[in-house]
C-alpha positions as CSV (number, residue, x, y, z in Angstrom):
1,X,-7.0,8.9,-8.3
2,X,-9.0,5.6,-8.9
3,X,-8.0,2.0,-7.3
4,X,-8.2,0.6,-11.1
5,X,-6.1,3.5,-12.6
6,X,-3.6,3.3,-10.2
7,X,-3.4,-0.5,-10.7
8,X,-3.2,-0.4,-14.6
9,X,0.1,1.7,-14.4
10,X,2.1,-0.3,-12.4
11,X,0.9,-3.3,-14.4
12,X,2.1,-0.7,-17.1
13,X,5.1,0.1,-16.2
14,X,6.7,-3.4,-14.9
15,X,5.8,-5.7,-16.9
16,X,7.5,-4.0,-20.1
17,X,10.5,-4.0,-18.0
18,X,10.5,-7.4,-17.6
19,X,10.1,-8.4,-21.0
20,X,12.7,-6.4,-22.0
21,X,14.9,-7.8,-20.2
22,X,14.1,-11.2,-20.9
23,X,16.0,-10.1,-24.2
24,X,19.2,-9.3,-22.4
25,X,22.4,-11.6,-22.0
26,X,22.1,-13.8,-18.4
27,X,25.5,-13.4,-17.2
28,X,25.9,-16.8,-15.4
29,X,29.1,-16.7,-13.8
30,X,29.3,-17.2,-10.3
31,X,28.2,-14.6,-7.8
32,X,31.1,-12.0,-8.1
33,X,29.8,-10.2,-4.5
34,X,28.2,-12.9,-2.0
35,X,26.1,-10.2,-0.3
36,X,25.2,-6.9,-1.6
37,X,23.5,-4.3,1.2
38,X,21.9,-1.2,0.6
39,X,19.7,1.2,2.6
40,X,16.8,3.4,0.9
41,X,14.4,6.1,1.2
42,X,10.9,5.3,0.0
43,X,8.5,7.9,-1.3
44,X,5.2,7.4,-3.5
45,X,1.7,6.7,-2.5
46,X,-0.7,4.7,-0.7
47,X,-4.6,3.3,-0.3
48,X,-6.4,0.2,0.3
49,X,-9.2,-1.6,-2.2
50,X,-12.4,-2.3,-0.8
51,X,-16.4,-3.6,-1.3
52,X,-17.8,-0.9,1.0
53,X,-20.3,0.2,-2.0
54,X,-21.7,-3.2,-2.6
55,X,-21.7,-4.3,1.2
56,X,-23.7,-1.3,2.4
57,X,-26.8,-0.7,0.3
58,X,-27.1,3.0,2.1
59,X,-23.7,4.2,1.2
60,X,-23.5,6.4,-2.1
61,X,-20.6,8.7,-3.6
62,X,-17.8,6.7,-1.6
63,X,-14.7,8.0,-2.9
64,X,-11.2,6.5,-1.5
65,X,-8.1,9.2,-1.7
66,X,-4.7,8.1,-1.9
67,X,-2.5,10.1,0.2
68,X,1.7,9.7,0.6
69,X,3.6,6.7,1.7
70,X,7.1,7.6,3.3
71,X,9.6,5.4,4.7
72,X,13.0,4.7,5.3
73,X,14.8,0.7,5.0
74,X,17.5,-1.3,4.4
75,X,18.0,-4.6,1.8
76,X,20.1,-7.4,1.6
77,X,20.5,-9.7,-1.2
78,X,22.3,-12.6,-1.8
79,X,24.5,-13.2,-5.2
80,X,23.7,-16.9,-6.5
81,X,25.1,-16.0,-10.0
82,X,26.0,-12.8,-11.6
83,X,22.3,-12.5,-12.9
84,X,20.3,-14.0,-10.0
85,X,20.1,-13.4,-6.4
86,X,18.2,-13.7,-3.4
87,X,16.8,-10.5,-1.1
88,X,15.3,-9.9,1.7
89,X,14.8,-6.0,3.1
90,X,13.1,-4.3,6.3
91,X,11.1,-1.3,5.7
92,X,9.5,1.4,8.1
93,X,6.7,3.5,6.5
94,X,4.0,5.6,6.8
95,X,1.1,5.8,4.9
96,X,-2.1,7.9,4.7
97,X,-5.2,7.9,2.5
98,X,-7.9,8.8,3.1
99,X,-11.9,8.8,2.5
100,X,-15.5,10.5,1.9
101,X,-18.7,9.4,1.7
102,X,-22.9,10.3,2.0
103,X,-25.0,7.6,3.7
104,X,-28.2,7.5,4.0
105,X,-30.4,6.7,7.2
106,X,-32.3,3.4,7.4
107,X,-35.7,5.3,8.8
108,X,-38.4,7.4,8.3
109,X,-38.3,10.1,7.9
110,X,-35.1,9.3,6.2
111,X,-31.7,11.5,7.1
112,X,-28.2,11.6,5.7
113,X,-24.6,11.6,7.2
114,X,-21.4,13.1,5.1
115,X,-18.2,10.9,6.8
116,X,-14.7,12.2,6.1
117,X,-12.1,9.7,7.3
118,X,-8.6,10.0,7.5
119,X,-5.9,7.7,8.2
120,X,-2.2,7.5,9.3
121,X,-0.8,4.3,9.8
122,X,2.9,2.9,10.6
123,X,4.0,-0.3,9.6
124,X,7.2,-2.7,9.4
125,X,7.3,-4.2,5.9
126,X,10.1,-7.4,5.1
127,X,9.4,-9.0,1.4
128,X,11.7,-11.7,0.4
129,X,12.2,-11.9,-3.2
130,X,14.5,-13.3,-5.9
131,X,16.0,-11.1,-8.4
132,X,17.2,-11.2,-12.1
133,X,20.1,-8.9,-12.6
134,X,20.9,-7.2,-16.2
135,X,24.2,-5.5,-17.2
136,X,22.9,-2.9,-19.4
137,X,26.2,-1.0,-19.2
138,X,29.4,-1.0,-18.1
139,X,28.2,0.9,-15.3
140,X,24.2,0.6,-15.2
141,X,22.6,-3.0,-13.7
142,X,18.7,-3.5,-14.3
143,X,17.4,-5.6,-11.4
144,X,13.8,-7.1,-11.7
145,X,12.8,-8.3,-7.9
146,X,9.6,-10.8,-7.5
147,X,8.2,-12.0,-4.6
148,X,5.8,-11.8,-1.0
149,X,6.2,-9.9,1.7
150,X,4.6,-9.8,5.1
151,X,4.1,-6.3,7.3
152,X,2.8,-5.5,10.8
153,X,1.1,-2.6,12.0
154,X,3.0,-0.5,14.6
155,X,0.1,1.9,15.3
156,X,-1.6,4.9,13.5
157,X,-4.8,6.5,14.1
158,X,-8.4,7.0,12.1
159,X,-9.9,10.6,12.3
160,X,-13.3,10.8,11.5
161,X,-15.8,14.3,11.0
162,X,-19.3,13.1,10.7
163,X,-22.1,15.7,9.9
164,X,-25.6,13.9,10.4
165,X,-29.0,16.1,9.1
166,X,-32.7,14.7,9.7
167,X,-36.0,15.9,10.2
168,X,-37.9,15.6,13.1
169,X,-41.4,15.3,13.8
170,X,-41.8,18.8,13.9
171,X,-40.5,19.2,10.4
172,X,-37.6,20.8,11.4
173,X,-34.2,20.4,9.7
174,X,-31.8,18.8,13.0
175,X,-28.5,18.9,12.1
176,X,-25.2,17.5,14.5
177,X,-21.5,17.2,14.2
178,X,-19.2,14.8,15.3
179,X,-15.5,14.5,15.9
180,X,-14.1,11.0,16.5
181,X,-10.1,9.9,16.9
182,X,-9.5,6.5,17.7
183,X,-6.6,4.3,17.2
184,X,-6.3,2.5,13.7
185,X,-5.4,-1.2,14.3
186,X,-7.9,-3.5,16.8
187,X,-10.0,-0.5,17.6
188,X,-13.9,-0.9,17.9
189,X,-14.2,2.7,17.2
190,X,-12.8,3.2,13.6
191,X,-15.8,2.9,10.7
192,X,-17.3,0.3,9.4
193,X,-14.8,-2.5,10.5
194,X,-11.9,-2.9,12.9
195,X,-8.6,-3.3,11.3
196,X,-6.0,-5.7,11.6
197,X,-2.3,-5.5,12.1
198,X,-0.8,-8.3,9.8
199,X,-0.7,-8.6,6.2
200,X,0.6,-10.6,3.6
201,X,1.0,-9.7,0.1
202,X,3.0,-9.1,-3.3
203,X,6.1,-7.6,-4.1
204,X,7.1,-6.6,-7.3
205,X,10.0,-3.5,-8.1
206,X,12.6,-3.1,-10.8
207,X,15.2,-0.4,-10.1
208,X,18.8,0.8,-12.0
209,X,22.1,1.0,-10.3
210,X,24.7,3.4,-11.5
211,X,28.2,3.0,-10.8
212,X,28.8,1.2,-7.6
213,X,26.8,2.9,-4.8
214,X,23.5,5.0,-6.5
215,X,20.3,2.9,-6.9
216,X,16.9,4.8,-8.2
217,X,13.8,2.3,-8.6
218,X,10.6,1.7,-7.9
219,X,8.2,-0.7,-5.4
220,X,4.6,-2.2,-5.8
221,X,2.9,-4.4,-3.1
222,X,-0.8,-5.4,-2.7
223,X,-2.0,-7.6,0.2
224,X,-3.3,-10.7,-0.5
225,X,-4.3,-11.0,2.9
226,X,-7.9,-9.4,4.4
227,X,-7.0,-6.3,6.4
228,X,-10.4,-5.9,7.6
229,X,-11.7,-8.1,10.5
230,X,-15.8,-9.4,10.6
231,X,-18.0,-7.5,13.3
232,X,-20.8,-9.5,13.2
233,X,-22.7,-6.8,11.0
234,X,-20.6,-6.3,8.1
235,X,-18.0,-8.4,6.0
236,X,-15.9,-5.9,4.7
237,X,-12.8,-7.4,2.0
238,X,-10.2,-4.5,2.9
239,X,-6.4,-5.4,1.4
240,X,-3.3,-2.8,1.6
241,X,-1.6,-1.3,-1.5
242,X,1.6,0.6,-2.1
243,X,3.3,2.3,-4.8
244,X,7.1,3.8,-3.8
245,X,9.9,5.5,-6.1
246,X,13.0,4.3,-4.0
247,X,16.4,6.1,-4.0
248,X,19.3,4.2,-2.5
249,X,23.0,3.8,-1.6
250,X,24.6,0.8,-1.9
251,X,27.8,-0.5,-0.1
């Protein structure tokens, strides 16, 4: 699935949410509930956007996979009026993605390397956010949350299968393989760049809640922040993107 495509629906799919609800009634009574709690199971998938293609003149067919993002949190938000509150949430995930690619060599007589790449990373996630709240229903609240988060990388590893072919001298076809695990965060060993562990970013979700404890939604963040750290060779632009379908239980 493409970075843009991927991008494009969630643009899709929240901002008709919020101008439909624009058109609803702003209940703006006082808070009837001072805090509201819930905890959550996250589900969906994750990647990363970057300018590998036009930073490396060698690279061609990069491709950039996403792969699942699981976690588990809890959020908090806290009533100002009966449409408006104020949140706050801690989330634990894990996310995977993962990527290909065919460079070519930089001499003559000129070889090629196929790199697969995979990654698993952990990370703590706490947005802060304000949120409109709709009564649609009797029993059925529309909640619209906006706002920034920040996350920090517990750990996670890159595993990398390289395949290198050349020719020698001889005219022979040399081929190698290698096998590389390293660390993901603040390693010198992971391609291209070294990662780093903190990020800042967006948060944007809309979710339903039915009756007084089920809540089904869903989450989309993008770092603002550059999670890709300058080695002196390259200057990679590397920035974190999520996209969850959350089911919750509210207290």
């Amino acid at each position: 699935m493409r970075i843009s495509t991927f991008v494009t629906g969630v643009i899709a799919l929240l901002f008709p949410v919020a101008a439909e609800a624009a058109e609803l009634k702003l209940d703006k009574a006082p808070a009837s509930r001072f805090i509201e709690a819930d905890v959550h199971l996250l589900g969906g998938a994750g990647s990363v956007t970057q300018n590998y293609g036009s930073m490396i003149p060698r690279l061609e067919n990069l491709n950039v996979d996403m792969g699942a993002n699981l976690g588990i949190g809890a959020r908090a938000v806290f009533g100002i009026r009966e449409y408006l509150g104020v949140g706050t949430a801690i989330d634990f995930t894990c996310t995977n993605y993962n990527i290909d690619m065919l460079v070519l060599g930089d001499t003559e007589p000129r070889g090629m390397s196929t790199v697969y790449i995979t990654n698993r990373i952990y990370r703590l996630t706490v947005p802060v956010f304000v949120s409109l709240r709709f009564q649609v229903d009797k029993s059925v609240r529309w909640n619209i949350d906006a706002g920034f988060y920040y996350s920090y990388g517990l750990g996670g590893r890159q595993k990398q299968k390289i395949f290198r072919g050349e020719i020698n001298s001889l005219g022979e076809l040399v081929t190698e393989r290698v096998n590389i695990s390293t660390p993901y965060y603040h390693s010198a060993d992971t391609y291209i760049n070294v990662f780093n562990r903190g990020d800042i970013g967006l948060h944007l979700a809309t979710s339903l809640n039915f009756g007084p404890h089920l809540i089904v939604g869903t989450q989309f963040q993008i770092g603002f922040k550059n999670a890709a750290r300058y080695t002196g060779v390259y200057n990679p632009n590397v920035h974190n993107l999520t996209l969850n379908a959350t089911l919750g239980y509210r207290f």
